[in-house]
Every structure is written in C-alpha cells, then in structure tokens.
C-alpha positions as CSV (number, residue, x, y, z in Angstrom):
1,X,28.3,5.8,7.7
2,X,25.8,8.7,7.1
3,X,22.7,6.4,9.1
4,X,24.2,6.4,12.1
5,X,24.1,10.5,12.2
6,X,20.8,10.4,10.0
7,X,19.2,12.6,12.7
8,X,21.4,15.2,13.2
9,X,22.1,15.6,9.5
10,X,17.7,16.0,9.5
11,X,18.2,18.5,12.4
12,X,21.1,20.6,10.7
13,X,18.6,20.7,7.7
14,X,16.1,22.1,9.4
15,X,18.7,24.7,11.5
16,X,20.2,26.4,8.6
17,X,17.1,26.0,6.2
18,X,14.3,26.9,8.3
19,X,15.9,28.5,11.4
20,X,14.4,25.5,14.0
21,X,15.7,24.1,16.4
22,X,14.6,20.8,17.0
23,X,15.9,19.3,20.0
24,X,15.1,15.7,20.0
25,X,14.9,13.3,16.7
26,X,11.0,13.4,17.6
27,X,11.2,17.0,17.0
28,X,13.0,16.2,14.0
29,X,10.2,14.3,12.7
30,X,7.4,16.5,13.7
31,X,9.0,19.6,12.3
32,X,10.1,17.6,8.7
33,X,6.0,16.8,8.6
34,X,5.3,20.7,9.4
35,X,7.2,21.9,6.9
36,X,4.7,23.3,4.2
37,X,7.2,23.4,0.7
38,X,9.3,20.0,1.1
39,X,10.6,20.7,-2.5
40,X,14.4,19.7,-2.9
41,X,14.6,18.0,1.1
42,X,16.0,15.2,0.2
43,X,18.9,16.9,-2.1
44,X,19.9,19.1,0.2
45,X,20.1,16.4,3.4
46,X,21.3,14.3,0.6
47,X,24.5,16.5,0.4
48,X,24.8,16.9,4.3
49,X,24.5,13.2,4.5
50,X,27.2,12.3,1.5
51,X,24.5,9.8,0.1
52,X,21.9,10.1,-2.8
53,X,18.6,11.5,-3.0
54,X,16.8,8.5,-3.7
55,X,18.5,6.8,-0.3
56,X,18.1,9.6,2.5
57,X,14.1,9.9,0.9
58,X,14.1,6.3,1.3
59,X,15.7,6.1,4.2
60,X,13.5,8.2,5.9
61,X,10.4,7.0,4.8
62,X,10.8,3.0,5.3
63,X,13.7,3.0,8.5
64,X,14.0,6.0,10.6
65,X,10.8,7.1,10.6
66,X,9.3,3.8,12.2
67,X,11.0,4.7,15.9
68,X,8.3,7.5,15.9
69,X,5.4,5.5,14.9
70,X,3.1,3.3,16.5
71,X,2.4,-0.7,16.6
72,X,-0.3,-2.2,14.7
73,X,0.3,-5.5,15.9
74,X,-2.2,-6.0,18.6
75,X,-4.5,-4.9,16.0
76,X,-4.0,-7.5,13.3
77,X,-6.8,-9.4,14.1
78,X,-9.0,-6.5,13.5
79,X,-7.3,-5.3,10.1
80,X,-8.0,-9.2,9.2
81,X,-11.5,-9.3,9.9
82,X,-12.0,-5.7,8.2
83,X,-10.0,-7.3,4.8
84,X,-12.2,-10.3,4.7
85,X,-15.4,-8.7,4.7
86,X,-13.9,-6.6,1.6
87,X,-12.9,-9.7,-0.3
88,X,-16.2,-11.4,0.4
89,X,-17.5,-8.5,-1.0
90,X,-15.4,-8.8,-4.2
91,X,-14.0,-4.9,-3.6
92,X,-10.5,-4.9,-5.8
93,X,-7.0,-4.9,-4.1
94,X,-6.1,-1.3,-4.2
95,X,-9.6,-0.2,-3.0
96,X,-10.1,-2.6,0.1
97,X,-6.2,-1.5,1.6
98,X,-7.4,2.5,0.8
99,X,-10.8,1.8,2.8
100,X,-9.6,-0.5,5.3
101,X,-6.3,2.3,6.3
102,X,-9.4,5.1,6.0
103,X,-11.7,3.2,8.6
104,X,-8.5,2.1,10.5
105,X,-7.1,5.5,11.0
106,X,-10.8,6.7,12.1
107,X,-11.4,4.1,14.4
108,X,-7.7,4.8,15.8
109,X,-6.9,8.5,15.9
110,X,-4.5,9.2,18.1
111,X,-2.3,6.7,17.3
112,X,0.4,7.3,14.6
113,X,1.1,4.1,12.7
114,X,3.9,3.6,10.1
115,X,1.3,3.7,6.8
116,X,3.8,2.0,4.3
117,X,4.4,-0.9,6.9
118,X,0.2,-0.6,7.2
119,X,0.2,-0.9,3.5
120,X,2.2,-3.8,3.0
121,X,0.6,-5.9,5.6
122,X,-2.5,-5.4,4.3
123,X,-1.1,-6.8,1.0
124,X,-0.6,-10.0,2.4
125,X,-3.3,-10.0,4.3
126,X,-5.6,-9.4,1.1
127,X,-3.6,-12.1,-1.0
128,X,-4.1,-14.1,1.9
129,X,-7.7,-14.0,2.1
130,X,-8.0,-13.6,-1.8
131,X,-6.3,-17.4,-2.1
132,X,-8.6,-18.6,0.8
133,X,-12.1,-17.8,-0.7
134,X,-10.9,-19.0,-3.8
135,X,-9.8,-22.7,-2.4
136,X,-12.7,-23.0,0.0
137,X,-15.4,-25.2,-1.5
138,X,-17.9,-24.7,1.5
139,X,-18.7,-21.0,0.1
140,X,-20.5,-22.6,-2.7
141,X,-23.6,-24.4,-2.6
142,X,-23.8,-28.0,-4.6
143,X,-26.0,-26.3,-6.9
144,X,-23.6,-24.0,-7.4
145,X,-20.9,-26.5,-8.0
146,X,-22.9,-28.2,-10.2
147,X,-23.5,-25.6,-12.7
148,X,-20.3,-23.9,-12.6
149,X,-19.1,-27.6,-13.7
150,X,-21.7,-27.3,-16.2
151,X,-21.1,-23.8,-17.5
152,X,-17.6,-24.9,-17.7
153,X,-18.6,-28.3,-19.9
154,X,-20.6,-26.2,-22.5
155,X,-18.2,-23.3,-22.7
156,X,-15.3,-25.3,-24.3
157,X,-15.8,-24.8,-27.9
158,X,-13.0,-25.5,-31.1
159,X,-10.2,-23.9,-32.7
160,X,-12.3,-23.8,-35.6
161,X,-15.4,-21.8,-33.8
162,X,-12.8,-19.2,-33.1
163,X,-12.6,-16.1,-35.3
164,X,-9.3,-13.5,-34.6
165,X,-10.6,-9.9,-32.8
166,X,-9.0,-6.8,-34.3
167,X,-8.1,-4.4,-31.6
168,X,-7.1,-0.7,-32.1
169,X,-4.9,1.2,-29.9
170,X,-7.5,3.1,-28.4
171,X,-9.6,-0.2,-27.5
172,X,-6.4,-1.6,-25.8
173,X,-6.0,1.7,-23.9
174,X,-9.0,1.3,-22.7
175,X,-8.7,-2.2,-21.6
176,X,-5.5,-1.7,-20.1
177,X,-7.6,1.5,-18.2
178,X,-10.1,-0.9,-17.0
179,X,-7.6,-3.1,-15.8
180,X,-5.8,-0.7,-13.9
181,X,-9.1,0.4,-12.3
182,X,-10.0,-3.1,-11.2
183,X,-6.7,-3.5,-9.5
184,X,-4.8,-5.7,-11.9
C-alpha cells in the first residue's frame, strides 16, 4: 500500500524534481513547505505513489503531516475561553475560528500546530458554546424574559395579514451574499 512508503515517495519527489535531498521525513516536510511553485505536486507524487491526486493531497494534508506538528491539547482550555468571549460577543462562526487561530498562533509562535485539526476543534467548540448561550436562561434578566415573551405575543399575526414578497434574482443574490457573510 502506497501509505506505508508515503515518505519516500515525498522524498523521491523532491530528488528528481528539485535536486534535494532530504534526509529525514521532517526534511521531507520542511522542504515540501519551502517549495515556492507547488503547481502539479500532488500529480506527480500521485504517479510515484500509484494513487490519485485527490488522495496523496489529502493524505498529506489531514494524516502524515500531523507526526510533524504540535499538540494543542494542553491548550484547550485556553482556545475555549478565547471562543466564548467571541460568541458572547455575537462574532459569526467563520470569523471567531479565523481570529481566535490568528491570536492563537501569536500568542504561540514557535509551536507548529496541525491548523485543519485547529480548525475543526474550534468548530465544536463554537457550536458548543453557540448551543450553551442559547439554552442558558441566567444570561437574561426577567425583564428581559418578560418582553421577549411579549414581543413574541404581539408579533403573531394571520394568514390573512400576510401579503406574498416578489424577489428578483439579484435581491436573492444578495441575500444569499449576506448570508454567506454572516456565516450561514
């Protein structure tokens, strides 16, 4: 199975296309992150390999590169406390993880941590926090209570009050533009 020589396969690569000569599987990695035009990699290792494109790229991007990369497990706490004060703050999904790697990689910059792993666990982590402020009542005040419940009371109207809305493409491109902007 081509996995198992997934490294030497990388390190013939880099022999015969750009005359290095790694000599560890950390050298691989360095020297694959060096290299300036990446353009048609994963083909050619592809080939060497006797698998796809698509599977050496991902390969390499969600499996071997992790050996080289650095926990972010004693930090989780952290990362938790930094995504809570971003949800409190009502900042959208996609901006909070981009600011909250940003400050984590400053804070941290010597370490080297796997950013798609960093990604994903700031998913939950957000989703996590997202479903707690919405379920905990003790964020709102009883005023507060009381007039969402009112608000909600005087806002249910009939079919009848309802008149259709005529939407042309462009104002649905633009919603769906808004949307994306906010995350959804």
């Amino acid at each position: 199975m081509w996995k198992q020589s997934f490294g030497l396969k990388l390190k013939q690569y880099l022999q015969q296309e750009h005359g290095m000569e790694p000599k560890s599987d950390r050298q691989v990695y360095k020297q694959i992150h060096q290299i300036f035009t990446k353009y048609g990699i994963w083909i050619k290792v592809g080939i060497l390999c006797g698998a796809t494109e698509k599977n050496v790229h991902d390969y390499f991007h969600n499996t071997w590169c992790k050996q080289f990369c650095d926990s972010y497990d004693q930090y989780k706490e952290q990362l938790t406390l930094q995504m809570q004060e971003l949800v409190d703050a009502n900042v959208c999904k996609g901006s909070a993880i981009n600011t909250v790697i940003q400050q984590f990689q400053e804070q941290h910059p010597h370490e080297n941590f796997h950013i798609i792993s960093l990604r994903q666990v700031l998913w939950r982590i957000y989703d996590k926090a997202h479903r707690v402020q919405k379920t905990e009542p003790s964020k709102q005040t009883d005023i507060q209570r009381q007039t969402d419940t009112t608000a909600k009371r005087s806002s249910i109207i009939s079919l009848d009050q309802v008149k259709p809305i005529v939407f042309s493409e462009i104002d649905i491109a633009d919603i769906v533009a808004q949307l994306k902007d906010m995350g959804m």
